[in-house]
N, C-alpha and C positions, 0 to 999 in steps of 0.2 A: 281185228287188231290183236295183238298179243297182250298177254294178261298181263305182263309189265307196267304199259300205259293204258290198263283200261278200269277206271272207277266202277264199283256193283251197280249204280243207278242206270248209268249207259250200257253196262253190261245185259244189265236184264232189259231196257227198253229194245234192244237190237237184237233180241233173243229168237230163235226158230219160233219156238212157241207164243210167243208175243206179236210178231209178224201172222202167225196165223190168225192168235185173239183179233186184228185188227182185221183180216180179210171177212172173219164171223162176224163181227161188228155190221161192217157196210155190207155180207147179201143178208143178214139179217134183217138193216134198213132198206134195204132193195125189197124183201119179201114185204114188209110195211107196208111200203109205200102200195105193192101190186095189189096186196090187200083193200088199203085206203079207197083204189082204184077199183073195187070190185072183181078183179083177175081170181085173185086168190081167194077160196074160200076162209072164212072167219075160223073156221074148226081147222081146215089145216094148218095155219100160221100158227093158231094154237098152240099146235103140236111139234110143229118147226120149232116154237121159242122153248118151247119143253125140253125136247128133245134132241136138240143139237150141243152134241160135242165134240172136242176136241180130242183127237190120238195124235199127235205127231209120231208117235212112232211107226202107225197105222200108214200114215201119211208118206212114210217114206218107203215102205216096203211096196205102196200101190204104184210110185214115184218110177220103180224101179222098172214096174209092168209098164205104165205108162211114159216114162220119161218126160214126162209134162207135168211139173209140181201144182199148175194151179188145179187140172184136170183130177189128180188124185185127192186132193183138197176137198173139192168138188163131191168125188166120188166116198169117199170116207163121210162126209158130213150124210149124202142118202144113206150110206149103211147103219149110221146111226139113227138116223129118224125116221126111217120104213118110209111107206107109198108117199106120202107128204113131202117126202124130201124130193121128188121130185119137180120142187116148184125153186129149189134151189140153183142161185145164176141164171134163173127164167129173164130171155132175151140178154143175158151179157155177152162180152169177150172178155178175156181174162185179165186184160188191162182196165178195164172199169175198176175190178177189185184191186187188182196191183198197183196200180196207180194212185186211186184214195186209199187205202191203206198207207202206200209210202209216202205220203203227203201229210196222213196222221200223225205216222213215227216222224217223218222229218220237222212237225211241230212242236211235236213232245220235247226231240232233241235240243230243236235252237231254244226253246224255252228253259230247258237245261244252261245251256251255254249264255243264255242274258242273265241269269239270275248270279251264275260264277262270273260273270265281266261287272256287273255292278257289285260284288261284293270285293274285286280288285280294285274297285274304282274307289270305295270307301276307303280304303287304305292307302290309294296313292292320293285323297283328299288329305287325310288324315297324317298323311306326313309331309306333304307340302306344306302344309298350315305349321307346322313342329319345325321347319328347315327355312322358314320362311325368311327369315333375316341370317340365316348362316351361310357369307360371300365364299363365293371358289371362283376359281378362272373355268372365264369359258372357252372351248377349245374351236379353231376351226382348221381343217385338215390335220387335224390333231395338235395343234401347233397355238399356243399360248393365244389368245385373241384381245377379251375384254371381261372385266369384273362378273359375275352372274351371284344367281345365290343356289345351292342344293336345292333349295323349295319353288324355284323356279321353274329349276327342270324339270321336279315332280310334277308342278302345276301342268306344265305343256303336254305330259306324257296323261295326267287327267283328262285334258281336253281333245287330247286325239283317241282316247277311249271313249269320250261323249261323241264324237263320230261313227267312231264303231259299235257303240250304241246304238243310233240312229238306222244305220246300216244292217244290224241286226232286226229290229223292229219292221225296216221296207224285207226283209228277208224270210219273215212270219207272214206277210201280208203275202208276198210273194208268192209262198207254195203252200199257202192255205187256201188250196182250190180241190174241185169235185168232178171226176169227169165219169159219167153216167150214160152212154152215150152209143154204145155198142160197136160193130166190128169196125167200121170204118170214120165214126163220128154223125153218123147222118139220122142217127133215132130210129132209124128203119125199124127196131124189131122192138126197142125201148122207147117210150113216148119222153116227151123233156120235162114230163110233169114229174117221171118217180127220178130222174136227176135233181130236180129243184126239191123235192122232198127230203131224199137224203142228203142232199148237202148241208140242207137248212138241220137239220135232226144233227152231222155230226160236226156242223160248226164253222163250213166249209163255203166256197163260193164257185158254183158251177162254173166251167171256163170250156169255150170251144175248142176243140180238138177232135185228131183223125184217130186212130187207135189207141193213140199214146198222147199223153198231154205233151204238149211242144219243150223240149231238154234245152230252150232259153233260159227256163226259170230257174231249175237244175243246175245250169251252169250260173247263171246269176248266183244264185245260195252260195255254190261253191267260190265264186270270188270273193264272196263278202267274208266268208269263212278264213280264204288267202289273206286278203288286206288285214285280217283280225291278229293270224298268227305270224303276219310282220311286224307289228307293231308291238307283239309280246318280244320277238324277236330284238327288235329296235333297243327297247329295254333293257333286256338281256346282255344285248350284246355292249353296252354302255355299263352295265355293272361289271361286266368281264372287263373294259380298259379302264374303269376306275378303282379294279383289284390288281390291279399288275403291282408288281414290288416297288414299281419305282415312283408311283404316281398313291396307290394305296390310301384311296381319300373314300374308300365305302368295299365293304366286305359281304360276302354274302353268308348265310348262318353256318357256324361249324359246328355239330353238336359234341356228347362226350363221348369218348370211345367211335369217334369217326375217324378213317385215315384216307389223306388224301393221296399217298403213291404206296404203293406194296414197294418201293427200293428206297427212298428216298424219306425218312421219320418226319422230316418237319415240314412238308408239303400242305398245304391248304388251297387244295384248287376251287375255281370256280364252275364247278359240275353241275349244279343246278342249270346256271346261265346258261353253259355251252349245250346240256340237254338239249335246253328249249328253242336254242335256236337250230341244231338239230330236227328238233322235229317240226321248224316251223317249215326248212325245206322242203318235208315230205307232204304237208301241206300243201303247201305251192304247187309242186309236184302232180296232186290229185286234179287241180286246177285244168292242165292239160288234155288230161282226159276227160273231164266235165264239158270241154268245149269241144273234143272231137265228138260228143256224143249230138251236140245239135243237127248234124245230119245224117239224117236217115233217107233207105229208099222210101218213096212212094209215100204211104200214108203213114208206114212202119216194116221197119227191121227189129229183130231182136239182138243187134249188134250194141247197144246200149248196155243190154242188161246184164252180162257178166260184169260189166266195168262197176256199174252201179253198184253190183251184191258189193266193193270190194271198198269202192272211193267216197261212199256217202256214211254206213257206219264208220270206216276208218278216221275222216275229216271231222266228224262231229265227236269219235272219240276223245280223239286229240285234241280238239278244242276245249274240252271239258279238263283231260288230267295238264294240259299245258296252264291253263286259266288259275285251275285251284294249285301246279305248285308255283307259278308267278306270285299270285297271294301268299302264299307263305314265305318265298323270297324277299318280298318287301317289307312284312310283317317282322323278318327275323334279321333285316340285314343291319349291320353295325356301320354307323357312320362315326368319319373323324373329323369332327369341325378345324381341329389344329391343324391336322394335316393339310384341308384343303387352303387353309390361312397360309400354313408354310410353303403350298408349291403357289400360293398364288405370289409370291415375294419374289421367286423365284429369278424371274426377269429381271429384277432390281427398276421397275420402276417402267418397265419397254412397254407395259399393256394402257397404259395410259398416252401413248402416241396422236390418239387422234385425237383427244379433247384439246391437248397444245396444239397443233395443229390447226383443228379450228379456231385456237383463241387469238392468236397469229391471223388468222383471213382476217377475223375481225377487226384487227387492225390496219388492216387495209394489205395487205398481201395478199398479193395472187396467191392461187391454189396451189400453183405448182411451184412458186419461190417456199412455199408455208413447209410442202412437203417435201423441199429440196434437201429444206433446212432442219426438221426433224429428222428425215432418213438421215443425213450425214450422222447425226448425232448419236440415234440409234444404233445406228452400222458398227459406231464408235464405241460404247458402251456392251454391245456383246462382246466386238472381237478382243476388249481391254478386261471385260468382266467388270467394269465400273458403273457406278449406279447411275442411272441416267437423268434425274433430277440434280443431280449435281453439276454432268457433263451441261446442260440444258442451263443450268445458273451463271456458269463461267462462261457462255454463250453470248457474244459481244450482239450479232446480230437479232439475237433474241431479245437479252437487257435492252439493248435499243426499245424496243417495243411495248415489255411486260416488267412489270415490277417484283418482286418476290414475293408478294404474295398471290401477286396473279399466277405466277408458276406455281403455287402452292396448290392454287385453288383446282388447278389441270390434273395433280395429282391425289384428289379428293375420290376416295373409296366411297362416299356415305351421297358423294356428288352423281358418283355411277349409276350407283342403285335409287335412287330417290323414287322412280316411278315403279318399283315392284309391287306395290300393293293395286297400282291403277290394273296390272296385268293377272292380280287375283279376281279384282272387281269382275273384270272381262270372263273370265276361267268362269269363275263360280256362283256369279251372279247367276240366281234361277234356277241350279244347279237343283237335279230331279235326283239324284243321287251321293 
């Protein structure tokens, strides 16, 4: 990923050199275990744990002889540790270590990315609670609907994060696995005992497989990762049509000495937002390729693993700098409670439709005489521009029915919202976050 969107934490966990630490790591625990196992003598593992290190540089110049990176890996690690080193990768294939390794770093990663999704989630708590009683209209096909509040919508956008929560946590359990296993899966050359050893040693839970651990899980991770950066998406893209000039009912942070068009001085875009939904396509995107990877020939192709060097750093980057500037987004964005007061007026009265409506069945009107009779009324009130609890009061077939204050009661703002806190209760009840 380009150094634009890439945080130092992800930067260095996805690192060349990092990626090897993690291959030393597990034939380290490999050599353990054969140890454990009486294989290896006591004095050479001795000397292995001594004496093994790391050159990446070394590593790439042997890379170039061999054009096989785990083989030069391999090879680099003997030259550093003399006769001894020849007990290193004793009975692997290169995906034993390939595999747990990327199962390591892809833990390390999403535990990156849970820690920044619950620390978004604090602040979309934290302002739902602060917006909680402040009413907007709510929109459906963009189009004026029924009363909401600000804090409502934050609340709903909390609780589809405590999914993506959840979803991250089956996504840890997911590719927290160990595959120890040799060329084709069958132990032939590795017993299952130094699999169950190192797994257990780096935290891991052995899982059957043929060369390669099965790119279900792979692509599973990657979906949950998709669903994650929609929903930042979701957000995003909701604060972009609540900044537009004509609606202008939540802003997102302008700092001093920021310009929003090099032509145009008085421009305040919504660039944050549009980033992220940006890159929440390219997200998506990696998705694709995560699922063309579930098949391979036979027990194993290497047609996986170009895709992987490119879509598994890249996805967990992103999920990391899209997470922490959504937090900042929300942390910094300016809300107008007048404003949303003032477009919820807007209608003069037309989002209030269906509670007259049903207050009408109630008195015994069919559904469709109830709603003949406020559409006329409605219809009438836009196309005049006049306010529709008035049109609605000089209403002979309505007065027949309702008395004024029962129209009153239809046009009851505090009647709309009555149950928002029952929809808090729901949200945040238990709430681990």
């Amino acid at each position: 990923m380009i150094e634009r969107y890439t945080r130092p934490k992800m930067a260095q966990l996805w690192s060349e050199e990092n990626k090897l630490k993690k291959w030393l790591q597990v034939e380290l625990a490999v050599c353990e275990a054969w140890t454990k196992l009486g294989v290896i003598p006591e004095g050479d593992f001795k000397e292995i744990v001594e004496k093994a290190r790391l050159d990446p540089q070394r590593v790439k110049e042997l890379e170039k002889e061999t054009r096989h990176d785990v083989a030069a890996f391999v090879m680099q690690l003997e030259e550093s540790i003399g006769p001894a080193g020849r007990w290193i990768h004793f009975g692997l294939t290169s995906y034993d270590v390939v595999d747990t390794g990327l199962c390591l770093l892809l833990r390390e990663a999403l535990s990156i990315i849970l820690e920044d999704l619950e620390e978004v989630m604090e602040v979309l708590k934290d302002k739902a609670f602060q917006y909680k009683d402040t009413p907007m209209i709510g929109r459906t096909h963009g189009v004026h609907a029924e009363p909401i509040t600000f804090g409502f919508k934050l609340a709903l956008w909390y609780d589809e994060m405590k999914r993506n929560r959840k979803r991250l946590l089956r996504a840890l359990e997911t590719i927290s696995v160990g595959k120890i296993s040799g060329a084709v899966g069958t132990y032939a050359n590795v017993p299952p005992q130094v699999e169950q050893y190192v797994s257990q040693k780096l935290g891991l839970i052995p899982t059957p497989s043929f060369q390669v651990i099965s790119r279900d899980r792979h692509a599973e991770v990657m979906a949950i990762l998709s669903i994650l950066a929609s929903s930042i998406e979701k957000i995003a893209l909701e604060i972009r049509h609540l900044q537009r000039t004509e609606v202008l009912e939540v802003e997102e942070p302008f700092s001093e000495g920021q310009k929003g068009s090099s032509a145009m001085p008085h421009k305040r875009n919504p660039v944050v937002a549009e980033n992220l939904c940006g890159l929440a396509r390219l997200v998506r995107g990696y998705l694709i390729s995560a699922l063309e990877n579930i098949a391979l020939w036979h027990e194993r192709d290497i047609s996986h693993s170009s895709v992987e060097r490119i879509i598994l750093p890249d996805a967990t980057i992103l999920l990391d700098f899209m997470l922490s500037r959504l937090k900042e987004l929300l942390k910094g964005m300016r809300v107008y409670p007048s404003r949303m007061y003032q477009n919820l007026l807007i209608t003069k009265g037309l989002i209030f439709s269906e509670a007259l409506m049903l207050k009408l069945i109630k008195k015994g009107l069919l559904r469709s005489e109830a709603y003949t009779i406020v559409q006329r009324n409605a219809l009438e009130a836009w196309q005049k521009g006049e306010d529709f609890k008035e049109l609605i009061k000089r209403d002979q077939q309505v007065r027949a029915l309702l008395s004024e204050e029962e129209i009153k009661e239809c046009f009851s703002l505090t009647k709309h919202l009555e149950h928002i806190n029952f929809v808090f209760d729901k949200v945040f009840k238990d709430s681990e976050v």
